[in-house]
C-alpha positions in Angstrom: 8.1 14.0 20.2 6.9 16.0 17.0 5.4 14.5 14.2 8.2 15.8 11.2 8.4 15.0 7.3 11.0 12.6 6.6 14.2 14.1 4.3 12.6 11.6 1.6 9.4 13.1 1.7 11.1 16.5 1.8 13.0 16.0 -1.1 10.0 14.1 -2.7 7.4 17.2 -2.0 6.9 18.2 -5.6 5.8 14.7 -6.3 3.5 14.8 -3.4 2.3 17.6 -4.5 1.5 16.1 -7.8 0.0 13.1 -6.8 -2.5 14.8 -4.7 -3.7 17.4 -7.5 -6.0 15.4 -9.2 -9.6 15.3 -6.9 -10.4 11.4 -8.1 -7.2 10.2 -7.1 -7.5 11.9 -4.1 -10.5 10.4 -3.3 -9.6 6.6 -3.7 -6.6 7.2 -2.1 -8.3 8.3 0.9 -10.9 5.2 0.9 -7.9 2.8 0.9 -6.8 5.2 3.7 -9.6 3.8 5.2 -9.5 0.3 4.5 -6.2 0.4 5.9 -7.2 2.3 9.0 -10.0 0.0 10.2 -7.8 -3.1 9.9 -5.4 -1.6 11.9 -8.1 -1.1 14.9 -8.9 -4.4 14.4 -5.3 -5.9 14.6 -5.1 -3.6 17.9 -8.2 -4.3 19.3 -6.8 -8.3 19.4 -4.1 -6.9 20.7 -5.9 -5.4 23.2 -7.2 -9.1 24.6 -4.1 -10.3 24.3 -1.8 -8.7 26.4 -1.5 -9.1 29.7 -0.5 -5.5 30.9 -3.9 -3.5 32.2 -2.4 -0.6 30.8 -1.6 -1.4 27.8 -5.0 -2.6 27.1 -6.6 0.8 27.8 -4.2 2.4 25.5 -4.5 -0.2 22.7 -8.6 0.0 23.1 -7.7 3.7 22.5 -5.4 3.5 19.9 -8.2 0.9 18.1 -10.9 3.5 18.8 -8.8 6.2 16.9 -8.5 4.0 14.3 -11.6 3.1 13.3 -12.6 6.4 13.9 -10.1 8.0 10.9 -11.7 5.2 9.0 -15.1 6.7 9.1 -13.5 10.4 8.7 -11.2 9.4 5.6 -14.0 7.4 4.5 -16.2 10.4 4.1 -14.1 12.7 2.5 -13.2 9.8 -0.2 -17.0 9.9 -0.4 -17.3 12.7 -0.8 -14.5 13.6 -3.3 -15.5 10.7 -5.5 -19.0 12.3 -6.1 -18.0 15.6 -6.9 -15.4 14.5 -9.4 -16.4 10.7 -10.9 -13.7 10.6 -13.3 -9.9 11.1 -13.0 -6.7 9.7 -13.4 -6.7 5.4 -13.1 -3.4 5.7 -11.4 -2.9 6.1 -7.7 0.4 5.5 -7.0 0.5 4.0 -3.9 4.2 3.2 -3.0 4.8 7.6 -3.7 2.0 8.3 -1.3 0.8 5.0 1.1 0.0 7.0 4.1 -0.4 4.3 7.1 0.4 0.6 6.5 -1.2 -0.3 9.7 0.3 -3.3 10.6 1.2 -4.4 7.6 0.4 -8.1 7.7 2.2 -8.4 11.1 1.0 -11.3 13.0 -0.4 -10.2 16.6 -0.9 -12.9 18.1 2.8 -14.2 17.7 4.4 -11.1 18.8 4.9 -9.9 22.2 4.2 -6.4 24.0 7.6 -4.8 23.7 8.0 -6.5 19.7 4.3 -4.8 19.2 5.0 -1.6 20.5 8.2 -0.9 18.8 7.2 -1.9 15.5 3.6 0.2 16.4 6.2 3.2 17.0 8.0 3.3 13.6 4.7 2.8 11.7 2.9 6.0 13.5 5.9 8.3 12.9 6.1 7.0 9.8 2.1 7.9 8.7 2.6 10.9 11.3 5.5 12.3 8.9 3.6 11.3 5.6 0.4 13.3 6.9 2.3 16.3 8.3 3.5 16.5 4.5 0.2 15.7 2.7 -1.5 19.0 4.4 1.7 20.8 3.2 1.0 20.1 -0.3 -3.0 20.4 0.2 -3.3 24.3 0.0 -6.3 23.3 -3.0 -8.2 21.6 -0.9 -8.6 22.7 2.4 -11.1 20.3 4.1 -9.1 17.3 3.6 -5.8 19.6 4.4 -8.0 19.8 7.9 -8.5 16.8 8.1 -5.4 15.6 7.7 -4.1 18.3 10.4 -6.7 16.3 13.1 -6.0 12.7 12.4 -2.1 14.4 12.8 -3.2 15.1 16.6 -3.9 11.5 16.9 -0.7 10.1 15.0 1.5 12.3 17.3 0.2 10.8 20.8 -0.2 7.3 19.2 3.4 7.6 18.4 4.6 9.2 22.0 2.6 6.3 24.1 4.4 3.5 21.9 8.0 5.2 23.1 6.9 5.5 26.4 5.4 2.1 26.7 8.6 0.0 25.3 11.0 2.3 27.3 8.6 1.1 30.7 8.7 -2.5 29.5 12.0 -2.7 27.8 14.3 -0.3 29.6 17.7 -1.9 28.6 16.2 -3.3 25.4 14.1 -0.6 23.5 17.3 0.0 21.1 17.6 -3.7 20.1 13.3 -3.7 19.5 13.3 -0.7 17.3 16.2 -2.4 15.3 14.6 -5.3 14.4 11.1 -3.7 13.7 13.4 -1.6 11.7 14.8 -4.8 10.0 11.2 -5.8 9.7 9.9 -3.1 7.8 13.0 -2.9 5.7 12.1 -6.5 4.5 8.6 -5.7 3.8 9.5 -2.7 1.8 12.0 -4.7 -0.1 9.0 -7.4 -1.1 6.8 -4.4 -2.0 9.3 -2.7 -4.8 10.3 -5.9 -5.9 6.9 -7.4 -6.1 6.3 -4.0 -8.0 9.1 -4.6 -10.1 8.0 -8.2 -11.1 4.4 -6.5 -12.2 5.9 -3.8 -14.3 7.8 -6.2 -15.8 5.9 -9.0 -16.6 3.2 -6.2 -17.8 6.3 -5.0 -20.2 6.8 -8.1 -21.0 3.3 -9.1 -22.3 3.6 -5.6 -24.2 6.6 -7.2 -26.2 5.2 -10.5 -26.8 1.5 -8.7 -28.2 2.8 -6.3 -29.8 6.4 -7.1 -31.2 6.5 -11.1 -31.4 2.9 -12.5 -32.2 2.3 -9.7 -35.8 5.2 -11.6 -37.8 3.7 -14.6 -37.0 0.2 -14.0 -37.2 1.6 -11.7 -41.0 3.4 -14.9 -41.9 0.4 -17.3 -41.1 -2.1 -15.4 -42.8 0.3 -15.2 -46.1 0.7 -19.0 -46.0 -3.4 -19.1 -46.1 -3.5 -17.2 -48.8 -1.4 -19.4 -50.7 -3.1 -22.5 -49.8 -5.7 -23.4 -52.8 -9.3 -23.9 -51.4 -11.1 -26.9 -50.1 -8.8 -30.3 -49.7 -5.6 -30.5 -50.6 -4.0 -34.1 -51.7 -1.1 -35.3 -49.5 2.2 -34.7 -51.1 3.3 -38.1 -50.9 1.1 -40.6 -51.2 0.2 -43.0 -48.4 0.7 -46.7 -49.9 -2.3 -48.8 -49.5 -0.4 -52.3 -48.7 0.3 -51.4 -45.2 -1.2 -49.9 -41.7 1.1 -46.9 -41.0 
C-alpha cells in the first residue's frame, strides 16, 4: 500500500503551499511535530507491554523506536530553522497542516489489539498522505523536503504492518474495526473545529465587547464626571434626623 495525498489535501495544495513558506512557522511546526511524535512512541511503547501477542510487541517496540526517532529528526530541523530565522509569522495554523496526531488522546490501556491496530492504521495513512504532500510543496527548502521523504519510508511500513496485523487478528472483522476507528476520529475532529469555533468566537466576542460596548460607557461616565462639582456633594434630599433609616 502507497502512501498518497488525500483529494482534500489535493485540492488544499496551494494552502499547503502557503503555510509552509514562511521559515519560522516552519520551524515551530516541525517542533510540535515532534512533541507529537515522541508521545506517540510512548503510547506505543505501553502498548508494547501490554499486549499479549509476541509479535505484535516486536513491531510496536519498532514502531515506538521510529517514533521517537522522527522526534529527534523533526526536532532538529525545527532547531535549526528557528535559529536561522527568529522572527516570523505568530500563526501556525495547525488544523490546515497537523501532520501526525499520534494517538490523539486514545486510551491504550483500555483498548484491545485489533481496536489499536485499526485506529494505528488510519492515523499513519493519514500523516503518510499529509507528508507525501508537505515535500510536494517544499521545493524552497530542500533539507526538510528530505526529510520529510525519509520519515515517509517509515509512515508507509508503519501503515502496511497495522493492515496486515488486524487482517491476521481480525479476519472476519477488520471492516467493522476500521469503521469505528473511523467513527472515532470523526468525533475527535468534530471536538477539534468546534472547540476552534468556540475560541474564534469568544475571541470575537471579547473584540465586540472592548471595542464596541465598553467606549459609550466609559464616554458617558467620564461626561457625567465632568459635570459633577468637586469635593462633596450634599445629598439631594435630606436625611431627617428623628429616625435610624
Amino acid at each position: 500500500m502507497r502512501a498518497e495525498p488525500s483529494r482534500l489535501d489535493l485540492l488544499l495544495r496551494p494552502v499547503h503551499r502557503w503555510v509552509w513558506t514562511d521559515s519560522h512557522r516552519r520551524a515551530r511546526k516541525l517542533l510540535r511535530f515532534a512533541e507529537t511524535e515522541a508521545g506517540g512512541g510512548r503510547d506505543l511503547s505501553r502498548a508494547a507491554e501490554l499486549t499479549s501477542d509476541p509479535s505484535l510487541r516486536r513491531l510496536y517496540l519498532r514502531h515506538a523506536e521510529d517514533e521517537h526517532r522522527h522526534a529527534d529528526l523533526f526536532r532538529m530541523r525545527g532547531q535549526e530553522l528557528l535559529a536561522a530565522s527568529p522572527d516570523g509569522s505568530p500563526l501556525e495554523i495547525n488544523w490546515l497542516a497537523p501532520g501526525e496526531r499520534g494517538l490523539d488522546e486514545l486510551d491504550v490501556a483500555s483498548e484491545s489489539d485489533e481496536s489499536l491496530l485499526a485506529f494505528l492504521h488510519l492515523s499513519e495513512r493519514a500523516a503518510a498522505g499529509r507528508f507525501a504532500i508537505y515535500g510536494q510543496v517544499l521545493e524552497a527548502d530542500p533539507e526538510t523536503r528530505a526529510l520529510f521523504a525519509r520519515i515517509l519510508e517509515d509512515e508507509a511500513f508503519h501503515m502496511n504492518y497495522t493492515r496486515k496485523q488486524l487482517a491476521r487478528l481480525a479476519p472476519r472483522q477488520q471492516g467493522l474495526r476500521l469503521l469505528q476507528a473511523r467513527a472515532g476520529r470523526l468525533w475527535k475532529a468534530y471536538l477539534r473545529l468546534a472547540g476552534g469555533i468556540a475560541s474564534v468566537l469568544g475571541t470575537l466576542m471579547l473584540w465586540v465587547q472592548y471595542f464596541v460596548i465598553l467606549p459609550p460607557f466609559a464616554f458617558l461616565a467620564k461626561r457625567n464626571a465632568r459635570r459633577e462639582p468637586p469635593g462633596l456633594s450634599p445629598t439631594r434630599t435630606p436625611t431627617p434626623l428623628e429616625k435610624q433609616y
